[in-house]
VEXDREN-2710 file (C-alpha; in Angstrom, 1 decimal):
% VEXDREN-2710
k/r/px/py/pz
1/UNK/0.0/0.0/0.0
2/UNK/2.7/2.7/0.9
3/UNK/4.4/1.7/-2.5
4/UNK/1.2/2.3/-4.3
5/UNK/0.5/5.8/-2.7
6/UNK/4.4/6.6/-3.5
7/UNK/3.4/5.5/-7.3
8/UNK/-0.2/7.9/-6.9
9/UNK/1.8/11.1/-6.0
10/UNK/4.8/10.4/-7.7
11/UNK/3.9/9.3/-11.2
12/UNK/-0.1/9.9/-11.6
13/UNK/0.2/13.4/-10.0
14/UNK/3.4/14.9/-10.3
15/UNK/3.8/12.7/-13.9
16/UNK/7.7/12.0/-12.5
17/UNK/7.9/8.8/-14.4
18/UNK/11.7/8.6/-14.4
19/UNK/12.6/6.7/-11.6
20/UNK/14.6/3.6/-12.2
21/UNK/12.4/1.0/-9.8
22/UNK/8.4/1.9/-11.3
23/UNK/6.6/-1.2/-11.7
24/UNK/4.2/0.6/-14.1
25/UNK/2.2/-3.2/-14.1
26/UNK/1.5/-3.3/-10.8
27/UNK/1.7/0.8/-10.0
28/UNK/4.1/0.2/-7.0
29/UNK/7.1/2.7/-6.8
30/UNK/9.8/0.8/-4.4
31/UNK/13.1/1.1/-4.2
32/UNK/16.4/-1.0/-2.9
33/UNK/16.4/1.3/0.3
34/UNK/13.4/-0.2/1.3
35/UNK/15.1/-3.5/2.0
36/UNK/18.2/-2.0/4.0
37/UNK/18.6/-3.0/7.9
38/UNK/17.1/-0.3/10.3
39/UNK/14.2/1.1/7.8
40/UNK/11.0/1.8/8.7
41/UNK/8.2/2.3/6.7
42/UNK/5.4/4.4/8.1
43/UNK/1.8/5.5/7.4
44/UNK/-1.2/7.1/8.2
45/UNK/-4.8/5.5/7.7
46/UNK/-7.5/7.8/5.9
47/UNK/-9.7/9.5/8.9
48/UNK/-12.5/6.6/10.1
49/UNK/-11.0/3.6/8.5
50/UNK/-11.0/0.7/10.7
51/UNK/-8.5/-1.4/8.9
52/UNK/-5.6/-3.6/10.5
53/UNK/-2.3/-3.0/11.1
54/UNK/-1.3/-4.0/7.6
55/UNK/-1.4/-0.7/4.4
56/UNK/-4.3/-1.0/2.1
57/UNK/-4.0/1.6/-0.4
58/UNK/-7.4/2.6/-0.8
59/UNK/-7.3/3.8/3.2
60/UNK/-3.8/5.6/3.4
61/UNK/-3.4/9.1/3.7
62/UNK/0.2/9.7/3.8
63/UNK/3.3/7.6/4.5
64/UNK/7.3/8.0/4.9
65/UNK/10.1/6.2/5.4
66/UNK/13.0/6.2/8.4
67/UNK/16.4/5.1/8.1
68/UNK/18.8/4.1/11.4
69/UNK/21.4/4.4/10.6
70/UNK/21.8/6.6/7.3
71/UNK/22.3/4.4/4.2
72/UNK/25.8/5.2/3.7
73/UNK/25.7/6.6/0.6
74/UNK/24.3/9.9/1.3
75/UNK/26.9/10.1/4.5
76/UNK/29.0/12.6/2.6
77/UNK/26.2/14.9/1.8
78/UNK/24.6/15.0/5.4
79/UNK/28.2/15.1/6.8
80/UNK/28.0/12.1/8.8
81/UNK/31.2/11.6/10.7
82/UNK/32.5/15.0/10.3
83/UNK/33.5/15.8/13.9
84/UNK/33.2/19.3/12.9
85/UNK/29.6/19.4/12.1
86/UNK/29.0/16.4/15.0
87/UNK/30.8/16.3/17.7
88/UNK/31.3/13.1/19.3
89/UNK/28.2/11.7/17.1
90/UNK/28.2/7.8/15.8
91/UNK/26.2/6.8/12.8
92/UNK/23.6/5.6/14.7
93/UNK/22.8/9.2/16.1
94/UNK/21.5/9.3/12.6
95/UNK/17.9/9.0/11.5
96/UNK/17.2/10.0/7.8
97/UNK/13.3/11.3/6.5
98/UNK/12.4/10.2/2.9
99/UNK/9.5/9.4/1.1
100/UNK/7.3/11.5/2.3
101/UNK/3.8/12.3/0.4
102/UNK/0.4/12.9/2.1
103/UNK/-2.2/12.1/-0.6
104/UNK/-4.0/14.8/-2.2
105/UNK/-7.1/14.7/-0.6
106/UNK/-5.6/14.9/2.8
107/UNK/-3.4/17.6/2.6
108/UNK/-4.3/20.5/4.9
109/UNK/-6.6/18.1/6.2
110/UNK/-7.7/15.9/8.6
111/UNK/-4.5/16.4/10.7
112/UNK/-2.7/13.6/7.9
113/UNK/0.3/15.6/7.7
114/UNK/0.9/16.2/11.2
115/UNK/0.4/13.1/12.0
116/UNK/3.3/11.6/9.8
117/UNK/5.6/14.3/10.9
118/UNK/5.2/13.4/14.5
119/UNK/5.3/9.9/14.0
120/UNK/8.6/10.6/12.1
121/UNK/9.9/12.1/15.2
122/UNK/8.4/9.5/17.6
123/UNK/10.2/6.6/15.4
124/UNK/12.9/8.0/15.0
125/UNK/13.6/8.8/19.0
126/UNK/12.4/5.5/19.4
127/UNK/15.3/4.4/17.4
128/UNK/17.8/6.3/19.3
129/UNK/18.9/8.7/16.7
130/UNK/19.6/12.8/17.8
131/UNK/19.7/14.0/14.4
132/UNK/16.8/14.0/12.2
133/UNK/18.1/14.5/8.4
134/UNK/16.4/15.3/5.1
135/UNK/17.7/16.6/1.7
136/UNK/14.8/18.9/-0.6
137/UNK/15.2/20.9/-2.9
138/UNK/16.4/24.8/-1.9
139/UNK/12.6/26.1/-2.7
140/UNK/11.3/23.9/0.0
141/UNK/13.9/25.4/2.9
142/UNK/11.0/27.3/4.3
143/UNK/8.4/24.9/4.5
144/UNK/10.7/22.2/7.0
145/UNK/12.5/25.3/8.9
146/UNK/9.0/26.0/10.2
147/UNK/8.6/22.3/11.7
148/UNK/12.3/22.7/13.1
149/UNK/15.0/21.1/10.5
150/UNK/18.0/23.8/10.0
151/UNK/20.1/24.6/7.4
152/UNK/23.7/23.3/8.5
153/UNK/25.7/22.8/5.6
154/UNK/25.5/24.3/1.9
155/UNK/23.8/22.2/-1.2
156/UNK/24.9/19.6/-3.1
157/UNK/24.5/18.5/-6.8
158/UNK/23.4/14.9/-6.8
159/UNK/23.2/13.2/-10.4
160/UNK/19.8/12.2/-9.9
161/UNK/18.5/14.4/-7.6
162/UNK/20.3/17.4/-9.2
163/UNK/20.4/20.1/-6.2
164/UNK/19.8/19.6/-3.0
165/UNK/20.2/20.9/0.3
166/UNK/20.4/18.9/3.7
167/UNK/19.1/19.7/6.7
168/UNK/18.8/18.4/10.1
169/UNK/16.5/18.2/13.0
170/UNK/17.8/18.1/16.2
171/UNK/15.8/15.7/18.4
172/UNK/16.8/16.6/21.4
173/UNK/16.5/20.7/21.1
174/UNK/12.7/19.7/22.6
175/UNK/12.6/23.4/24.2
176/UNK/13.3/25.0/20.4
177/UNK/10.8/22.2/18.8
178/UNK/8.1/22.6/21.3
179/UNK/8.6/26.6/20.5
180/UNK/7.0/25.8/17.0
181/UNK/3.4/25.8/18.3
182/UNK/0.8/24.2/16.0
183/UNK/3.7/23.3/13.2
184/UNK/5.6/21.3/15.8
185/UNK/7.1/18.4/14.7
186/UNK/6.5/17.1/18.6
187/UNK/3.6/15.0/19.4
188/UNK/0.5/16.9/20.8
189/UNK/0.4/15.1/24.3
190/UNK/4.2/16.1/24.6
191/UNK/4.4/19.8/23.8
192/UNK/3.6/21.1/27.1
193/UNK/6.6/18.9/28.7
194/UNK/9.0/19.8/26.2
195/UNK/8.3/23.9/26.5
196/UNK/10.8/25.7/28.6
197/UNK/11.6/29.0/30.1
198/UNK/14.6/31.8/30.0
199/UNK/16.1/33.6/27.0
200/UNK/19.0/31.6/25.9
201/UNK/18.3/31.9/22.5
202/UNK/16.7/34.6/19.5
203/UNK/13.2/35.3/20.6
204/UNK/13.4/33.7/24.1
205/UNK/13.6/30.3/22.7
206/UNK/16.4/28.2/24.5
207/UNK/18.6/27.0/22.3
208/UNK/21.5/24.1/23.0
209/UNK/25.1/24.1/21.9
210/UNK/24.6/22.2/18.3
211/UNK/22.0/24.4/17.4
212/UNK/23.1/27.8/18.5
213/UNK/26.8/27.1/16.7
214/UNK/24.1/26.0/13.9
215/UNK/22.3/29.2/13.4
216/UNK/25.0/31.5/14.0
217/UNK/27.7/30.9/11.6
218/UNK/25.7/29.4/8.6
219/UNK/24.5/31.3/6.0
220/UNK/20.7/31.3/4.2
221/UNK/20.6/29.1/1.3
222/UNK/21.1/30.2/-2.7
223/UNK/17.3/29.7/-2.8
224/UNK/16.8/32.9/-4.8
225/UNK/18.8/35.5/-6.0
226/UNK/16.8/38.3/-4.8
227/UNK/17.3/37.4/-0.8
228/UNK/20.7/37.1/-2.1
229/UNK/23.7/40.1/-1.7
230/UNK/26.2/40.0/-4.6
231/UNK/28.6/38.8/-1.8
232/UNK/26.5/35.7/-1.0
233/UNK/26.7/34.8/-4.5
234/UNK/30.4/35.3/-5.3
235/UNK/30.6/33.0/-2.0
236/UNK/28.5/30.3/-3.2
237/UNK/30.7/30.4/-6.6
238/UNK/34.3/30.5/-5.1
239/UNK/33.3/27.5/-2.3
240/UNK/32.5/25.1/-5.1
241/UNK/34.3/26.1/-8.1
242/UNK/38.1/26.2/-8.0
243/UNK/39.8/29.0/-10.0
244/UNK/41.0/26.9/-12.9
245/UNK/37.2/25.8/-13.1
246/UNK/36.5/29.6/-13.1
247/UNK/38.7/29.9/-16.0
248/UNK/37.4/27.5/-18.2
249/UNK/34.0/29.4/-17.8
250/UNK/34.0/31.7/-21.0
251/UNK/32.2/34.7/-19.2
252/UNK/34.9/35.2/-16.7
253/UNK/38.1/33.9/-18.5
254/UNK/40.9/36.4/-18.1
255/UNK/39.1/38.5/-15.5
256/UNK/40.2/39.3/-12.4
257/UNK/38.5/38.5/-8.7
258/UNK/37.6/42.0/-8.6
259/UNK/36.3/42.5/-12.0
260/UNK/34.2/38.8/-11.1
261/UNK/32.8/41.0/-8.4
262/UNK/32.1/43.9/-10.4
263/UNK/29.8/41.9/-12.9
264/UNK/28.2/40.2/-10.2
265/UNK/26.9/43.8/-8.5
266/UNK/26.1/44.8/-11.9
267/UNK/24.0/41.9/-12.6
268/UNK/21.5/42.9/-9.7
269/UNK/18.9/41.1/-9.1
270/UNK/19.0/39.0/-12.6
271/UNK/22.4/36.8/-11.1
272/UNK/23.2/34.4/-13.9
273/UNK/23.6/30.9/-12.6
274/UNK/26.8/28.9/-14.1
275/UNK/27.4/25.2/-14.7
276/UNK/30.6/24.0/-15.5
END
């Protein structure tokens, strides 16, 4: 059933009929990551159905998928093992979101949504991870930051995914989550327990030592270039492209940083975007 919902949103709604593992004969969309140790495949039954335990894809509303510990091929992008980012962290600190969908009809409705989200959380605890972790695509930044992932590191180009942009949930930071209010990602019945008082954080909202190094030396994403200073974008450049890749890049072959910089104020808000 979760396989045929995946199929519903993914190939009859959004018509994204490219994926490797479609099984267009039975309309199932699964993948090998289903099969890895530690996953956990969650859903949501439509409001009022009395069904069993098992999915029955007439009856779900939404489903997603929870990994402990982090398949390891996306441990480079999320930065698993990078003392720096994680201090003292294992890989099984790790929890990784994916898969998510909410069918259409439930969306906004019915509580569906909220319901997978804090079952994601809940399973994920459960599991013993402290670090919820997602990749989306920049546009959709906003829309996790307001159930409480951050942006911690800058995004990645993925060959299938083209580009990306982790970001992390801490499990733990329950005083920051519960501070979300309705969009928590916290269960209902634990809200109250997980709010706190004092200040030690923007807007009174207590904030622990991952998070606060988090938000305060990481900068907003290359969403759009019209939240973006010319500065921001000469930085998203020069951390990704070397200079010799510069160079090969007709528009700014023998120019100078400077003049880079120059063109890049003079572009204003229409910031060309380069591929090499």
């Amino acid at each position: 059933g979760v396989c045929r919902l995946r199929y519903s949103v993914y190939v009859d709604e959004l018509k994204r009929d490219n994926y490797a593992h479609l099984n267009n004969a039975e309309r199932i969309l699964e993948d090998p990551l289903d099969h890895e140790d530690g996953v956990v495949n969650l859903f949501v039954r439509a409001p009022g159905d009395d069904g069993d335990a098992d999915a029955d894809v007439g009856l779900l509303a939404g489903c997603a998928r929870i990994h402990v510990p982090v398949p390891e091929k996306y441990h480079e992008m999320f930065g698993i093992g990078d003392a720096g980012l994680f201090p003292g962290a294992g890989p099984d600190d790790f929890a990784f979101f994916s898969r998510f969908m909410v069918a259409a009809k439930f969306r906004g409705r019915n509580g569906a949504t909220e319901s997978i989200y804090e079952r994601c959380y809940v399973q994920a605890r459960q599991m013993g991870a402290k670090y919820l972790l997602l990749n989306c695509s920049p546009s959709l930044a906003t829309v996790y930051e307001n159930r409480g992932w951050v942006r911690y590191k800058h995004t990645h180009w993925d060959g299938n995914m083209g580009m990306t942009l982790p970001m992390c949930l801490p499990i733990e930071e329950t005083a920051f989550l519960g501070s979300l209010g309705t969009f928590s990602i916290i269960p209902v019945e634990l809200r109250a327990a997980s709010s706190a008082s004092g200040d030690g954080g923007p807007e009174g909202v207590p904030k622990g030592e991952w998070l606060t190094h988090t938000l305060t030396r990481f900068e907003a994403p290359l969403v759009s270039s019209r939240f973006c200073t010319p500065e921001i974008i000469q930085n998203f450049i020069l951390q990704r492209i070397s200079v010799e890749e510069l160079n090969q890049v007709p528009l700014f072959s023998d120019t100078t940083s400077p003049e880079r910089m120059a063109f890049l104020q003079s572009a204003g808000s229409c910031v060309p975007f380069i591929r090499v």
